[in-house]
C-alpha positions as CSV (number, residue, x, y, z in Angstrom):
1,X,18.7,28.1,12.7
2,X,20.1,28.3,9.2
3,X,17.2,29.0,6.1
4,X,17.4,25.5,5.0
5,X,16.5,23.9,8.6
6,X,14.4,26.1,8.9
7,X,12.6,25.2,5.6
8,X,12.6,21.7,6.4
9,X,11.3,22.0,9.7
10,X,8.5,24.1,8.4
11,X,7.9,21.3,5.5
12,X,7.6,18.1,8.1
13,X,5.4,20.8,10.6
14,X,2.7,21.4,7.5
15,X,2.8,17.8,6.5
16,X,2.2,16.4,9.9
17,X,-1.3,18.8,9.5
18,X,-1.7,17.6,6.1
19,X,-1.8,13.9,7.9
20,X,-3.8,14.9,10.6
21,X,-6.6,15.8,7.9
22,X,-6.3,12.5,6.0
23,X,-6.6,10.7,9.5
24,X,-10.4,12.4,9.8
25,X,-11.2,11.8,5.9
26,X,-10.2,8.0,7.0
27,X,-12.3,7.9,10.0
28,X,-14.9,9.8,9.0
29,X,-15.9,7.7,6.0
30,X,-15.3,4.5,8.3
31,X,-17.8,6.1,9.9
32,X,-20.3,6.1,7.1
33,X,-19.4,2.4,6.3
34,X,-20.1,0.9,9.9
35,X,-23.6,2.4,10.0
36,X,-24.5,1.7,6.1
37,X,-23.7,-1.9,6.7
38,X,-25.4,-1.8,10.6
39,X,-28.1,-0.3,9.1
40,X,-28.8,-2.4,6.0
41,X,-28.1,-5.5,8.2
42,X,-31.0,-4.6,10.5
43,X,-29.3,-2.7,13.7
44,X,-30.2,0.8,13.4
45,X,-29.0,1.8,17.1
46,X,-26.1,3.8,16.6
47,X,-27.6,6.5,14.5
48,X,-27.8,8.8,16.8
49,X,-23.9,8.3,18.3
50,X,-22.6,7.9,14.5
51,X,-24.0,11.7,13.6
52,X,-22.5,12.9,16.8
53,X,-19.1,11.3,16.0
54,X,-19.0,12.8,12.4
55,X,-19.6,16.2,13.6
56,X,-16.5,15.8,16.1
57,X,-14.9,14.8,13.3
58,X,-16.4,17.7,10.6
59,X,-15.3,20.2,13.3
60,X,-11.6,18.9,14.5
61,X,-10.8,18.7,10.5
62,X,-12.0,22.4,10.0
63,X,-10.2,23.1,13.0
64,X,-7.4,21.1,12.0
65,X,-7.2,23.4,7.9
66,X,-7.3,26.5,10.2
67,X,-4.0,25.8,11.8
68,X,-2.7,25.2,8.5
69,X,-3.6,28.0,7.2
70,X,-2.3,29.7,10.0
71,X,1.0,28.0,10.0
72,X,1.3,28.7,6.1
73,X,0.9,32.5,6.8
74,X,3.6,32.3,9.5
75,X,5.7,30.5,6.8
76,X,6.0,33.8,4.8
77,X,7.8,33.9,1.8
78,X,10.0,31.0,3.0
79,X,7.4,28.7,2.0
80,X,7.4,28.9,-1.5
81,X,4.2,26.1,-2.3
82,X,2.2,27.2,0.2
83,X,-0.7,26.9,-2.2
84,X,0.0,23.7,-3.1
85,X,-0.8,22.6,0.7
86,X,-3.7,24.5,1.0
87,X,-4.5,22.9,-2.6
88,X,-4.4,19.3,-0.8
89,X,-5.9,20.0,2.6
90,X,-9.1,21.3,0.5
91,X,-10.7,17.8,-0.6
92,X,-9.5,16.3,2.9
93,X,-11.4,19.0,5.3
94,X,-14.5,18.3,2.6
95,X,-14.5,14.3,2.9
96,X,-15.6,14.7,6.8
97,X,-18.0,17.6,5.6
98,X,-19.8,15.3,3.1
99,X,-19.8,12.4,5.1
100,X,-21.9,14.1,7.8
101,X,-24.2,14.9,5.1
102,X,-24.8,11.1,4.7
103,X,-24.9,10.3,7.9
104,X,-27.6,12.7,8.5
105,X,-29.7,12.0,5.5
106,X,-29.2,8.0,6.9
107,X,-30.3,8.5,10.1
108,X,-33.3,10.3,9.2
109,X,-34.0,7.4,6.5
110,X,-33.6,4.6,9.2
111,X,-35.6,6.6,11.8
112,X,-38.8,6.5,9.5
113,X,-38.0,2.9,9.3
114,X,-38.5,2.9,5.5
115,X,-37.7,-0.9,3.6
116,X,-35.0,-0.8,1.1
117,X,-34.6,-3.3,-1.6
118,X,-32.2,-6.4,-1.7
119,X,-30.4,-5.0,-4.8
120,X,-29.5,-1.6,-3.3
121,X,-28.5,-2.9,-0.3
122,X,-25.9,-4.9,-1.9
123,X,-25.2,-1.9,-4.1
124,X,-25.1,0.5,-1.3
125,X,-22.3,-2.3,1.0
126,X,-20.4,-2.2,-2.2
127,X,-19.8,1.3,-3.0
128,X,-19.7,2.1,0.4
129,X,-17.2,0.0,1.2
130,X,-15.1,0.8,-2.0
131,X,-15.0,4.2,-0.8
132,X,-13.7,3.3,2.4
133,X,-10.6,1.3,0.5
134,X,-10.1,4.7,-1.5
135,X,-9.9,7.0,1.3
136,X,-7.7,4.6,2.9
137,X,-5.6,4.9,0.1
138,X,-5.2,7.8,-0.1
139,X,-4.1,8.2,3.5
140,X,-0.8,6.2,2.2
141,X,-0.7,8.9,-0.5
142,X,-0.4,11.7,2.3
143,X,1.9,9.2,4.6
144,X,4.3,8.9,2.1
145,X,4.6,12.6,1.4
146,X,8.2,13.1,2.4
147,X,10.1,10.2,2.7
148,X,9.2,7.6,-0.2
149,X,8.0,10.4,-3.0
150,X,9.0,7.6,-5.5
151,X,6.0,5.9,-4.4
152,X,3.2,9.0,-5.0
153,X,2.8,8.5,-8.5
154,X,2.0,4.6,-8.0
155,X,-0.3,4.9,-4.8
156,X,-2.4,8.5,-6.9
157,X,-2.7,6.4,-9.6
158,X,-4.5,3.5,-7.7
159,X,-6.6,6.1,-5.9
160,X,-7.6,7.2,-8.9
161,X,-8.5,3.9,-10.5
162,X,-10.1,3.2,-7.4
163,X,-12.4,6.5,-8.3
164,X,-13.1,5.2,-11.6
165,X,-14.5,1.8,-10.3
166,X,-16.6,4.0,-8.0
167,X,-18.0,5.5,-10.6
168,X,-18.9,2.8,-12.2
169,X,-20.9,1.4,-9.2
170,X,-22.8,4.7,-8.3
171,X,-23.9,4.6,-12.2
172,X,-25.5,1.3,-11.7
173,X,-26.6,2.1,-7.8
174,X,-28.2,5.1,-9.4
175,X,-30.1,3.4,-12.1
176,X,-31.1,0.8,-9.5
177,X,-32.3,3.6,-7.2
178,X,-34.5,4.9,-9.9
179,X,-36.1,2.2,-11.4
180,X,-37.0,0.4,-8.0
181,X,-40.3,0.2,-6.3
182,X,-39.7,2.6,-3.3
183,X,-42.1,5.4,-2.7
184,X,-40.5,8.9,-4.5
185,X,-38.8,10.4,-1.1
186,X,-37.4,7.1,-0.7
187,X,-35.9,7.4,-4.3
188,X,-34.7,11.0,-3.9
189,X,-32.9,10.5,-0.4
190,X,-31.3,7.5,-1.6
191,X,-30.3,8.7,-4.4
192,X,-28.7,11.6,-2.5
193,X,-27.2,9.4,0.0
194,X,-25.4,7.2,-3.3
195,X,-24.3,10.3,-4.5
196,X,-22.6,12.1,-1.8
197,X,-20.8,9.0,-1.3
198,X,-19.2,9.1,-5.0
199,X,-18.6,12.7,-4.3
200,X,-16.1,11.4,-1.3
201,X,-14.2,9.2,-3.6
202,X,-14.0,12.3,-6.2
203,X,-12.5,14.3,-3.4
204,X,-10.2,11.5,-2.3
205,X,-9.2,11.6,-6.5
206,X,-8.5,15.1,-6.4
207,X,-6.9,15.2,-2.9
208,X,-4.3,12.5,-4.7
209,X,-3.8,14.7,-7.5
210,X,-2.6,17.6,-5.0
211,X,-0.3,15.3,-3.1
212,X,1.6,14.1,-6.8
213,X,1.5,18.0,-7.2
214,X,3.5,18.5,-3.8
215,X,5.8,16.0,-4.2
216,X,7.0,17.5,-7.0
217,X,7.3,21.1,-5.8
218,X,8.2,20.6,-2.0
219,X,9.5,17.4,-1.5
């Protein structure tokens, strides 16, 4: 096999893993949305199989980065951007990571069957849910490595306007969350909870940023 075929073999191989990782950041946050809104709606029996679920998915995505890694150092020198993969597959492997984090925090919330008010449920829905459209976004970002690289620049920058709208909601989710009439571990865990969900979007932001990157050098 010539150098060149060779390259490009090893290009579509490391992006297929790339994808694979942006499938688990998809599902895992859809994850996180089903039982927010389950929860928050009254139906709190899935707890239990959503934590299970998002570990599946925490550990197939670590497993999923190893192989890259793996298949980067097999590369050698004929991969000259291998850090620029690794550089993208980073915020993906952590979006299942943090979203087990929430789920966690959640279940032990809703197992205590603490109240939460009106407002932050509707804040909570909407942030969550805005999250969800980011990762998913993002997952066209990765899918379109390769074949329509005219297109990364347009889809990053709606991920990341999508980040900046996120923000916007945690900031007045977190005031909310403060200022409300819940008990103080009520406040704190909620808090956390609204948090490591804006975190997802800023890894779904920087995840973006790495794919514009590798488009540019690989692709």
């Amino acid at each position: 096999m010539y150098p060149t075929e060779t390259t490009l073999r090893l290009k579509r191989q490391l992006l297929q893993t790339c994808q694979e990782l942006a499938r688990y950041a998809v599902d895992s946050i859809r994850e996180v949305h089903n039982l927010v809104i389950a929860c928050l709606d009254g139906d709190t029996s899935k707890l239990d199989e959503a934590l299970a679920n998002i570990s599946v998915l925490k550990n197939k995505s670590i497993e999923t980065e190893r192989t890259l890694s793996n298949e980067l150092i097999e590369a050698g020198a004929i991969m000259t951007s291998r850090e620029d993969f690794l550089r993208l597959a980073a915020p993906l492997t952590g979006i299942p990571d943090l979203c087990e984090g929430i789920v966690f925090r959640l279940r032990e919330f809703f197992l205590r069957k603490k109240p939460v008010e009106k407002s932050l449920k509707e804040g909570f829905k909407e942030l969550v849910a805005k999250t969800l459209e980011t990762v998913v976004k993002l997952r066209e970002v990765i899918f379109t490595l390769g074949f329509e690289t005219s297109k990364i620049q347009e889809f990053a920058r709606s991920v990341e306007a999508y980040e900046k709208e996120i923000d916007s909601l945690f900031r007045t989710l977190e005031i909310k969350i403060i200022f409300s009439k819940a008990d103080v571990s009520t406040i704190l865990l909620l808090k956390d909870v609204a948090n490591l969900i804006e975190e997802v979007a800023d890894r779904a932001a920087d995840a973006a940023d790495a794919a514009r990157v590798l488009a540019l050098s690989v692709f």
